[in-house]
Steps between C-alpha positions, in 0.01 A plus 500: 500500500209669312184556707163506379374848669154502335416101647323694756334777373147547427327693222413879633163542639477177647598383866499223798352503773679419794344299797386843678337604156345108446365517814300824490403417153370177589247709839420749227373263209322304790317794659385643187400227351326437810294805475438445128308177633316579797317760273439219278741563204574145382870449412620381106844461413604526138815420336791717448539450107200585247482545146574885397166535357308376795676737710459798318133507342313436873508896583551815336820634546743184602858585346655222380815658434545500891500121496773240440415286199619204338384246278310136589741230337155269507251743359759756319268791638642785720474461863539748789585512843246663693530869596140471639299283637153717468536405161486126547200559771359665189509210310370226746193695552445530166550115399550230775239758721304615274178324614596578886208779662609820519593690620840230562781562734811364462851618627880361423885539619785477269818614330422728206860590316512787238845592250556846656403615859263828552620823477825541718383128686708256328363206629384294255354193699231570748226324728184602399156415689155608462091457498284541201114492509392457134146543401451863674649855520281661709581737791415226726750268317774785507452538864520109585840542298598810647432365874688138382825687411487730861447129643762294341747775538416529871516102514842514355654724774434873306467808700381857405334372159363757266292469191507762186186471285510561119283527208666355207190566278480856585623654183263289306209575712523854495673549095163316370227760585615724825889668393492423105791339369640378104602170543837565377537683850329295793859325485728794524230673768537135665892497544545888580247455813709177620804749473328762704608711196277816491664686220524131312134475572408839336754446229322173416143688512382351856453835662189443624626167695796783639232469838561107530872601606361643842261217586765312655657392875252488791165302414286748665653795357574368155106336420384820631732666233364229203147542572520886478682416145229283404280761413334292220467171746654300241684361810194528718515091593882446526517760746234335713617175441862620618323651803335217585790282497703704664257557802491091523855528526469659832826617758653169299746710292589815373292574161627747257394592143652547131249466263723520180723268609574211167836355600456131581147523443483373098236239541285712801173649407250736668723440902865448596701516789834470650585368837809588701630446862687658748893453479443284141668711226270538176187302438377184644241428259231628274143417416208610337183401280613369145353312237626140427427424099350171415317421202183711528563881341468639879697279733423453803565780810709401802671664801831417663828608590858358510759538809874487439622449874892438434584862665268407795639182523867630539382735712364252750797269458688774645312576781341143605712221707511160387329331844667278750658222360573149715819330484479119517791372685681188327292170655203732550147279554366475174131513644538817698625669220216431292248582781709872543476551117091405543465815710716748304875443610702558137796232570884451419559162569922407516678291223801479705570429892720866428217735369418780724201677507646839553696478175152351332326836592260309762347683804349171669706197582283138622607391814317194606179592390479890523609812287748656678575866394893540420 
């Protein structure tokens, strides 16, 4: 008899959750969400599948090659799945919102899917939440972001958060009047400081960036080691915008510092950061000020960042129980049931005079009218 072995198998990268997983996905979307709001971000939702071009013209540096496409049998234009939903945020401030005050805050929770996972992560399907105030990039803005992430995280169940600050424009800024560079090299000097490549840096002419390589780890220590670099100034007002925001950060997490950081960070412009927690592997999230692309020359500025919470949500599946659970014997009162449910009780009610609650996983039984423990 010839048995179909791949029936059951699912394409690599993507997963189930199980009811632990549901369940602490379900308390994570709900208290971050919930912190999104009370801060008054207003909550959009947008739809999984857009055309190609509307996905990939709302910010500089979207790659569609990451996303799945296909084409529209109806309009016979290519579509994509989403990959991310900043994007689409992008594009509902800059049409349906358009004539909404600014600054405008909105937030959103969804699946994003891309073709490959990143780096040695091959997930492929992911929740992705996150805040966006569009209209304003200021260090007050940044620091409202900054603070929402610490919050939403904290919500959610993280410990030990930590926050790495960036400067994705910092080549730029300095290769146009402070540290001279050809434009054929701001690239090359780009990628060799992401590597942490100091011979590749010299090789590609950036030895005068070679200091940028030290101003990294500790905030403290590493702004202190930036500023004395900044002989010129021409980073006079991103270092005391990152001091500021990092003083309103308080004993809330652990801040560190790599200014020459670029990976992830395509679309960021003068701040970025990325957020981590305590017993999460890899990043939880990134954010930043960015520039969404409408149909003036300039844009418009916004601020924002994106969590990914799957690896905080296994985590917490792991380590949080279920709750109490009520088994309803068979011929249980209807109306007493309904009133312990009113009050919290999660019941099992019995299909069958036979079903025990043991074997159903219950750790209450009703008896008469009470919850007795089992």
């Amino acid at each position: 008899m010839h048995h179909d072995t791949d029936r059951d198998l699912l394409p690599e990268g993507l997963g189930d959750r199980l009811p632990a997983q549901a369940a602490a996905a379900g308390r994570v979307r709900r208290a971050m969400t919930d912190a999104f709001a009370s801060h008054g971000y207003a909550r959009v939702e947008t739809p999984t599948i857009e055309f190609e071009k509307s996905m990939a013209s709302r910010m500089v540096g979207v790659k569609p090659r990451r996303m799945f496409r296909l084409v529209d049998p109806i309009s016979l234009r290519t579509l994509s799945l989403r990959s991310d939903i900043t994007v689409q945020i992008g594009r509902i401030a800059a049409t349906s919102l358009a004539a909404r005050p600014r600054p405008l805050r909105l937030c959103y929770c969804g699946q994003v899917l891309t073709i490959k996972g990143d780096g040695l992560d091959p997930t492929r399907e992911r929740l992705q939440l996150g805040a966006e105030l569009i209209g304003n990039d200021s260090v007050a803005a940044a620091a409202e972001i900054v603070a929402l992430a610490i919050e939403a995280l904290e919500a959610a169940g993280a410990t030990g958060i930590s926050i790495d600050f960036t400067l994705p424009d910092l080549v730029d800024t300095l290769a146009a009047e402070a540290l001279p560079l050809p434009p054929s090299q701001i690239e090359a000097v780009r990628r060799e400081l992401d590597a942490k490549d100091a011979g590749g840096l010299v090789d590609a002419g950036g030895q005068a960036y070679l200091p940028l390589l030290y101003a990294i780890g500790p905030f403290d220590d590493a702004i202190a080691r930036l500023a004395a670099f900044d002989a010129g100034g021409a980073l006079a007002s991103r270092i005391a915008a990152l001091r500021e925001i990092a003083g309103r950060i308080g004993g809330r997490a652990r801040v560190t510092l790599d200014p020459s950081e670029r990976h992830g960070f395509e679309y960021q412009s003068w701040l970025g950061f990325t957020i981590y927690a305590a017993g999460v592997q890899g990043a939880l999230g990134r954010g930043g000020t960015y520039r969404i692309l409408g149909e003036a020359a300039e844009g418009e500025v916004a601020t924002g960042f994106s969590l990914y919470p799957d690896r905080l949500i296994d985590l917490l599946s792991e380590t949080t129980d279920e709750g109490a659970s009520l088994f309803l014997p068979w011929g249980h009162d209807a109306e007493t049931a309904a009133r312990l449910r009113a009050i919290g009780w999660r019941t099992v009610a019995a299909l069958s005079p036979e079903d025990d609650a043991l074997t159903l996983g219950c750790s209450h039984q009703l008896t008469g009218a009470e919850a007795v423990p089992l």
